[in-house]
N, C-alpha and C positions, 0 to 999 in steps of 0.2 A: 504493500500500500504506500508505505514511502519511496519508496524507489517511481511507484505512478505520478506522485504528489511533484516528485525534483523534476521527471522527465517532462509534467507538463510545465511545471514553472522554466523549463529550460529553452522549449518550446515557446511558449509566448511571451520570454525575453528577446528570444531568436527573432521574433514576429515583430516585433517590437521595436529591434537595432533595423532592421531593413526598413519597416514604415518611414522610421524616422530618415534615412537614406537616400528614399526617395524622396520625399516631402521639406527636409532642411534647404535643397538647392531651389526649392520654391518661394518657401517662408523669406531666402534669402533677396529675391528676385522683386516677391510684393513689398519689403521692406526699404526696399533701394527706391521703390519707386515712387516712395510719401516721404523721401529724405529733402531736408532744404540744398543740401549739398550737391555739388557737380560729379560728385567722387564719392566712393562707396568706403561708409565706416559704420563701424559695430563697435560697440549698442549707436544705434543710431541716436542721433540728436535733432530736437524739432518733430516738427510736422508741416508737410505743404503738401498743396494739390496744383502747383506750379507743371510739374512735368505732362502732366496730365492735359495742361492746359498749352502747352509749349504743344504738342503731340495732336490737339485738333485743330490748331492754329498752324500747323506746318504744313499741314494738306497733303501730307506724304503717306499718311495708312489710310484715309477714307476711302479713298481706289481702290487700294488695293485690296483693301478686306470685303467691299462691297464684289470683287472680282470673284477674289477667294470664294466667297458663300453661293455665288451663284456658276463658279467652276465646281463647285464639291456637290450640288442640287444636280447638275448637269450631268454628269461624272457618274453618277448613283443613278441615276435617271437608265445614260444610257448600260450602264454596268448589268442593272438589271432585267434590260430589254434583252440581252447577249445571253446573258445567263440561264433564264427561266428555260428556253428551248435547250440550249447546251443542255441542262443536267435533266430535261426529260427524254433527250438523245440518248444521253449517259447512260441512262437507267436501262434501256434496251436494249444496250451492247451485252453479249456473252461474256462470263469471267476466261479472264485470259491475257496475252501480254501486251494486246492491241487497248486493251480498255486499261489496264494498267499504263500506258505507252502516253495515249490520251490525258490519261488524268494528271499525269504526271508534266505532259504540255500544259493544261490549262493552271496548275499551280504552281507552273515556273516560274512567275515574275517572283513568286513568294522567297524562291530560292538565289535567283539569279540579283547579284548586290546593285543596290540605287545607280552607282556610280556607270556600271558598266550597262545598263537598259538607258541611263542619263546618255552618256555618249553615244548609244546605238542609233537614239531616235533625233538627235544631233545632226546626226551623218543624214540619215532619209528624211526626216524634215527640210533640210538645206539641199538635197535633190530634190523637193520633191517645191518646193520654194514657198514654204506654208511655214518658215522658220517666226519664232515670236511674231506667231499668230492666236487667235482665240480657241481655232482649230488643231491647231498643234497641242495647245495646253488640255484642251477637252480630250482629245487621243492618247496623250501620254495619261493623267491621270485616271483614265478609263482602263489603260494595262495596268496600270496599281492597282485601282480599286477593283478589278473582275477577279483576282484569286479567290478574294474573301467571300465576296458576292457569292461565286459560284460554288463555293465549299458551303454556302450557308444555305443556299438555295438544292443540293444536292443530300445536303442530311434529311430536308424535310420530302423530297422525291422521295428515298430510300426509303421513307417510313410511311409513305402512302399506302393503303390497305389496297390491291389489286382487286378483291371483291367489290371494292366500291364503284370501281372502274366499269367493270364485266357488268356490275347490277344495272348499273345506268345505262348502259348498248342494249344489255336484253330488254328493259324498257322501253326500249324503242327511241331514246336519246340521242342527236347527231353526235358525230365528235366534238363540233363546236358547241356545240351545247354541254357535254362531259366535261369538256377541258374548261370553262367558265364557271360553273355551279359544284362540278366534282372536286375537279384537279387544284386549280387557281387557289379556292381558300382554305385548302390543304397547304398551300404552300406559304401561307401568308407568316405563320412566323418566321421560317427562313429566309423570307425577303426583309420583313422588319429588323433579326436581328441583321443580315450580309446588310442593307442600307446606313446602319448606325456604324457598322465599322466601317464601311467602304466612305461614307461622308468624313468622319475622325481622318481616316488616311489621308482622304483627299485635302482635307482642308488644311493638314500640318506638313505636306510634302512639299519637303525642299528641295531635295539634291536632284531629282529629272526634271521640277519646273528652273531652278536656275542655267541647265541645258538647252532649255528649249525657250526660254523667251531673254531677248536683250535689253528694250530700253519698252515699245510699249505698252507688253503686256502681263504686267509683275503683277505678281500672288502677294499677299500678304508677307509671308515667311521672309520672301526673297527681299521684300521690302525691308523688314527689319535687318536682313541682311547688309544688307547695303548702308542700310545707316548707320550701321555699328561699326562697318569699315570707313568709313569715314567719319563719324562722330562717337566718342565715347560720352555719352551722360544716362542717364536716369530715364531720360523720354522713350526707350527702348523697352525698358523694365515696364514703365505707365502702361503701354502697348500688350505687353504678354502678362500684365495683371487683369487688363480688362477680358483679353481671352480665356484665363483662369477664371475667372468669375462667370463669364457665358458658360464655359464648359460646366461649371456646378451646376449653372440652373438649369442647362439641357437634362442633366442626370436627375436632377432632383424633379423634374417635372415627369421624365420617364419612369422613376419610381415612386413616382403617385397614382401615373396611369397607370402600374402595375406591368406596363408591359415585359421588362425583364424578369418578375415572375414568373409571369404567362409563359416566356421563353423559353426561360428552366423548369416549369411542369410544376411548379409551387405554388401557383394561383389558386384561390380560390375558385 
């Protein structure tokens, strides 16, 4: 019984040193960014909302973050139009080294490193002369976001009952009419949860959007990118504390809606 008692106090000590590992390079981030200073010191001293105000007076993240949200909407959008048919394709291949071969293409961006898909679409972007365009950014981050998509979209296929399928044709049901009323909202938590991750990706990918666009059509990230190469202050921190804050209340509203219950099979 002691020995149970040490190993879980050991256990969520353990839990505990990582939380905080992840979370202190944050605390550090939102604190830098309510500092009066140009320069980062601890314990901070003061309080201002200067940078904050420096940061929508510079006119340099409204684009781009209005860019970002409505590339990462888009992104998802088409991520998922790709996906849904791929993994009910999937599902009707035979086990074998062809349907393994397949799967193993379609979740290769997952494998294949940012840097080296960044350079690839580089190269044929600028053949194909669609380089830092709106098009190129939608295309690249659609290869990011469809691994997820389609892994997320491909559990909830798997787990389709086939009698449901067969019930609705002997019924007298078209296909089109199965695949609507059957299929579709069989699939809807897969899509919900592949959309929440495929938007997250999209909307924090840096390394193949600073490949793929040059001066007019920067993402958010890229943006703060750029200013931090050229300007060291606090208006950077202001910028990735207001993103921290959005991203809690996306989470906090989706678990109100309960949908990541729903996802994990906990819902009531």
């Amino acid at each position: 019984m002691q020995a149970q008692k040490a190993f879980r106090y050991m256990a969520n000590s353990m839990a505990l040193l990582v939380y905080l590992f992840l979370i202190l390079p944050l605390l550090v981030v939102i604190l830098f960014s309510f500092s009066e200073r140009s320069f980062l010191q601890f314990p901070p001293t003061g309080f201002s909302l200067r940078w904050y105000q420096a940061a929508w007076e510079s006119g340099l993240f409204l684009g781009p973050a209005l860019r970002s949200f409505g590339l990462a909407i888009a992104s998802t959008a088409v991520a998922t139009a790709l996906a849904v048919p791929a993994a009910l394709a999937f599902r009707k291949l035979p086990d074998g080294r062809l349907r393994v071969a397949l799967e193993f293409f379609m979740l290769s961006p997952l494998i294949v490193p940012g840097l080296i898909i960044g350079i690839s679409l580089l190269y044929a972007f600028n053949r194909a002369q669609i380089l830092d365009t709106f098009t190129a950014l939608l295309a690249a981050h659609t290869v990011i976001a469809f691994p997820f998509m389609f892994r997320a979209v491909l559990t909830s296929v798997l787990g389709l009952r086939q009698a449901l399928t067969d019930a609705s044709e002997i019924l007298g049901a078209s296909p089109a009419y199965t695949l609507r009323h059957v299929v579709l909202p069989g699939l809807v938590p897969g899509i919900i949860s592949g959309a929440i991750f495929s938007f997250i990706i999209s909307l924090d990918q840096f390394t193949v959007s600073l490949f793929v666009t040059q001066s007019e059509q920067i993402v958010l990230p890229v943006a703060i990118y750029k200013y931090l190469f050229d300007v060291n202050d606090p208006v950077a921190a202001a910028v990735s504390t207001v993103l921290v804050v959005l991203g809690l209340l996306i989470a906090f509203v989706i678990d109100r809606l309960g949908w990541l219950r729903h996802l994990a099979g906990t819902g009531s």
